[in-house]
C-alpha positions in Angstrom: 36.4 58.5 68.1 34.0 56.1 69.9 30.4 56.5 70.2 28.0 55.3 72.9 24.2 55.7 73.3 23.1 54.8 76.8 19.5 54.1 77.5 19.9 55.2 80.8 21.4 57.6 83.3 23.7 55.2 85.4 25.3 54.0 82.2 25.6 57.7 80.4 27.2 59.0 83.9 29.5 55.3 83.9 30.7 55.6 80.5 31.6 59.7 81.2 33.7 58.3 84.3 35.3 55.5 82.4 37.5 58.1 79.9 38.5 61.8 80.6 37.8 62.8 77.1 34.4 62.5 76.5 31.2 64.9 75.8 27.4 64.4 76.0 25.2 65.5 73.2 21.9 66.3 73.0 20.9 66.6 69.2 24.8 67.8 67.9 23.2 70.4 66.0 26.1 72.8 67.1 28.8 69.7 68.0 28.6 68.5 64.2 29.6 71.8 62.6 32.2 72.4 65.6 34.3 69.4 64.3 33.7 70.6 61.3 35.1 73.6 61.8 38.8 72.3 63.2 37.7 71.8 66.8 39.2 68.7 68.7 37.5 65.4 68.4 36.7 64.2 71.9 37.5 60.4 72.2 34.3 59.3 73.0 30.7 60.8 71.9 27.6 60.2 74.6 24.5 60.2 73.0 21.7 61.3 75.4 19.2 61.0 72.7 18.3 57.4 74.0 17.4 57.9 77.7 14.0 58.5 78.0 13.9 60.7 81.1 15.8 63.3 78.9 13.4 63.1 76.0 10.2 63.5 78.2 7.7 67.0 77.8 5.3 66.4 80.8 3.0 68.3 83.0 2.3 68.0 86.6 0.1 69.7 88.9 2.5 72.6 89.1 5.1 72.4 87.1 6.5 71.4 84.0 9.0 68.9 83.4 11.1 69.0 80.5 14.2 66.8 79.3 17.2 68.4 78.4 17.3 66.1 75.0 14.0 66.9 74.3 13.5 67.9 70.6 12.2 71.7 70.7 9.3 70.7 68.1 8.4 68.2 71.0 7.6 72.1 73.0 6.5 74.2 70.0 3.7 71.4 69.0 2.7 71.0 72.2 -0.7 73.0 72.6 -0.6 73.4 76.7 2.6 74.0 77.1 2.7 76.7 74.5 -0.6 78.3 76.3 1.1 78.8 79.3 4.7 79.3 78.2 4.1 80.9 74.8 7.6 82.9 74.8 9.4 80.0 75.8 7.7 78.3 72.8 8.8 80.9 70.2 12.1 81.1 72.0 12.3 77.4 71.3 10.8 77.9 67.8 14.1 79.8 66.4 16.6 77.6 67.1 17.6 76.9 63.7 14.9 75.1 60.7 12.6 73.0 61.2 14.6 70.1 60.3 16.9 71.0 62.6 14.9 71.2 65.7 13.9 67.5 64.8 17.1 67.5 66.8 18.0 70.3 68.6 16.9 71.1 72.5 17.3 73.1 75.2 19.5 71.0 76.9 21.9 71.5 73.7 21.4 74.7 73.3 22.2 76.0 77.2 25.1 74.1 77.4 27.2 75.5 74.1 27.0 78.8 76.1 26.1 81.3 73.4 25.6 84.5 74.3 23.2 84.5 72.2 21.1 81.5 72.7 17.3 82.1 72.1 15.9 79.7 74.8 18.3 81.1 77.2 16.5 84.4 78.4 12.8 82.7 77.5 14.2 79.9 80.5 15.6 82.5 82.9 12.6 84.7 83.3 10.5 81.7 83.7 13.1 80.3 86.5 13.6 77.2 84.6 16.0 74.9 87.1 18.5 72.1 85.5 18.1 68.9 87.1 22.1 68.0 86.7 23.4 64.5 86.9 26.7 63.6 88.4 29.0 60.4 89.5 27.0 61.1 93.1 23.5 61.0 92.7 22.4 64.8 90.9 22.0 68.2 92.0 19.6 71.1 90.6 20.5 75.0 90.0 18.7 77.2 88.2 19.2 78.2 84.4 21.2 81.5 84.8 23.8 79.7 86.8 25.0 77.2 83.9 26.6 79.1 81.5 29.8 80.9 83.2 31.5 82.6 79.6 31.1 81.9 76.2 31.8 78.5 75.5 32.0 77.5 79.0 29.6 76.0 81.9 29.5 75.5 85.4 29.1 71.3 84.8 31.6 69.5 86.1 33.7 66.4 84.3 31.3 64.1 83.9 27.7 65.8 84.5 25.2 66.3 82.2 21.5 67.9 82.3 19.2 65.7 82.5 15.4 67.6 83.0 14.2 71.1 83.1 11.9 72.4 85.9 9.5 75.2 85.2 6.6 76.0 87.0 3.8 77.1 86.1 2.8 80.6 85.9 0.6 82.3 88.2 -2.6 84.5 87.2 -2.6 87.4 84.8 0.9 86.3 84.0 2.3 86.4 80.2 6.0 85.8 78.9 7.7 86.6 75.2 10.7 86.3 73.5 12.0 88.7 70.5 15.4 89.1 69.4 16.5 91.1 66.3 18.3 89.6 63.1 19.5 90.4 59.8 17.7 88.0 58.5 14.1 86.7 58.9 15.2 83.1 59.7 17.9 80.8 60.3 20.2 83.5 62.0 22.4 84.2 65.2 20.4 86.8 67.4 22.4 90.9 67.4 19.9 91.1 70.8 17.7 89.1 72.1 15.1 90.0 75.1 12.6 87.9 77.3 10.7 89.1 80.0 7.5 87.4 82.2 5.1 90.2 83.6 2.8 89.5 86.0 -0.2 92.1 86.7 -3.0 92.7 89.7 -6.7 93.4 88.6 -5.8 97.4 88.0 -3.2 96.4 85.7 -0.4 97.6 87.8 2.7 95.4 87.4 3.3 93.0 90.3 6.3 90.9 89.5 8.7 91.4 86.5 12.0 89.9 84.7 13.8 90.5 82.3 16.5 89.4 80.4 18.8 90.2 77.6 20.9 88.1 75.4 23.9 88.6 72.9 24.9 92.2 75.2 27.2 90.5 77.3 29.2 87.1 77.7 26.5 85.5 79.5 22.4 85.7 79.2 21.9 88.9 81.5 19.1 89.8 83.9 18.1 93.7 84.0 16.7 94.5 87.7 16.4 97.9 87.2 14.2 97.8 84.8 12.4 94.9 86.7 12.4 97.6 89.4 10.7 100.4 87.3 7.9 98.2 86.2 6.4 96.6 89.6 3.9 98.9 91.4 3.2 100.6 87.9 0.8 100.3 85.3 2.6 99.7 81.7 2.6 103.0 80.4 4.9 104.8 77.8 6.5 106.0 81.1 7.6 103.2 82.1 8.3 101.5 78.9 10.3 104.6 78.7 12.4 103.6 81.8 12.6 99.5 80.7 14.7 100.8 77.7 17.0 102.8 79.3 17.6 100.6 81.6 18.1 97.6 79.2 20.5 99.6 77.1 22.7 100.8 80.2 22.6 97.3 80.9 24.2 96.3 78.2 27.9 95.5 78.3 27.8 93.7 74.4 31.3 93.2 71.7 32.0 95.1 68.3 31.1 92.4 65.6 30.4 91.7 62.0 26.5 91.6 63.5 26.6 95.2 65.0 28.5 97.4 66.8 28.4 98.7 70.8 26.6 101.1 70.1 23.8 99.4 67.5 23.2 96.6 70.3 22.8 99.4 73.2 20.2 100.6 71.4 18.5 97.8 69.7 18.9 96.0 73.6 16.2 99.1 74.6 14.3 98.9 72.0 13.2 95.3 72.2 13.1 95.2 76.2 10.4 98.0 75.7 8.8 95.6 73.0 9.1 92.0 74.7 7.8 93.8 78.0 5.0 95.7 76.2 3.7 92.4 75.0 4.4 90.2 77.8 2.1 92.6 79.8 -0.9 92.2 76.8 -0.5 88.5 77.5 -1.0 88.5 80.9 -3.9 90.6 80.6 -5.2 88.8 78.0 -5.3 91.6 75.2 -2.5 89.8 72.7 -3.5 89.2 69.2 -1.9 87.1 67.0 -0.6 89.8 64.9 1.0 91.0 67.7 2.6 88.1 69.3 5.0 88.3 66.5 
């Protein structure tokens, strides 16, 4: 197995062409312990870790730019980005120790397509777009339209992610992550929910999303419970209506971390929660105690 570490995009995206069996990594937090495990050693190891581009956290006037190799500490330290993103930021924050996200990213941890990726739903309901490269230049979709199945993306042979785009949030706006574990800590995710709320000066709900992970093979939006919130105050009502709707959502596997039936209702459960205190965000009522 050979190993390259480009120190810029034309060479990574050259060296990917030069050999059919190849594969980028990002940090190899989860391509380590796949080899590991018995999985086929590809015959040549890209390390993106070099490039700069894809190790970059920076703000512009509207958006956010953020490289796909970019350690997740790099995010969770960052005091601005965490202000105006501060699900994202936790969703970031529990991808493994804190050693470990020394290394890992969101590049890495979209593109192992795990149901049950934590940054996945935080990105999706902030519309992150992946800035892709590829042998002809690049091309840029959004988040939700990577991952096609577990274990398995929409790139093509030979493309990589190179930056995230997020931009920032409008007014009275406030995401969160949650997801629910066994453990406290170092865990896989039963169900995990993000949602961004965004309210008018009456505190009726003007834009919502939502989205569930570890329910179904692939990070899942719920629009009907999107659809219950906007034009409503959050209310027990409606809160009411996010849950059932997250839960009939829910299309999740039997498993040695909870049944059908557990994640159904675990998947309403913290829909209700992750919306109740997106919308205390956004109005600016959070406290610290309950941003966690």
């Amino acid at each position: 197995m050979d190993y390259l570490a480009p120190i810029t995009i034309e060479e990574a995206v050259g060296a990917l062409a030069s050999t059919s069996d190849s594969r980028v990594f990002a940090g190899a937090t989860d391509l380590i312990p796949q080899i590991r495990s018995g999985r086929p050693e590809p015959g040549l190891l890209v390390d993106l870790k070099r490039i700069d581009r894809l190790t970059a956290v920076t703000e512009g006037d509207t958006s956010w730019t953020i490289g796909a190799a970019a350690p997740t500490s790099g995010l969770t330290e960052n005091i601005a980005f965490s202000r105006q993103f501060p699900g994202l930021s936790e969703a970031a924050g529990l991808i493994g120790s804190d050693q470990i996200q020394n290394r890992s990213s969101l590049g890495g941890n979209l593109c192992n397509a795990s149901p049950a990726a934590d940054s996945v739903p935080a990105m999706i309901v902030n519309g992150a777009r992946a800035i892709i490269a590829t042998p002809d230049g690049t091309r840029t979709i959004t988040v939700d339209q990577v991952a096609t199945a577990p274990g398995h993306t929409s790139l093509e042979p030979g493309e990589f992610i190179v930056e995230f785009e997020v931009d920032k949030p409008p007014a009275r706006t406030g995401d969160a992550y949650l997801r629910m574990t066994p453990r406290t800590e170092m865990d896989i995710a039963v169900v995990g929910a993000g949602a961004r709320i965004t309210l008018d000066a009456d505190g009726n709900c003007t834009e919502a999303r939502i989205a569930l992970g570890a329910v179904a093979p692939t990070v899942r939006r719920v629009t009907d419970a999107e659809a219950a919130l906007i034009g409503h105050p959050i209310t027990d009502d409606t809160l009411s209506a996010v849950a059932a709707a997250a839960s009939a959502a829910c299309d999740p596997i039997d498993d040695k971390r909870g049944t059908i039936a557990y994640r159904k209702q675990v998947a309403g459960v913290l829909a209700k929660r992750v919306v109740k205190l997106a919308a205390e965000r956004a109005a600016g009522t959070a406290t610290e105690n309950g941003a966690h």
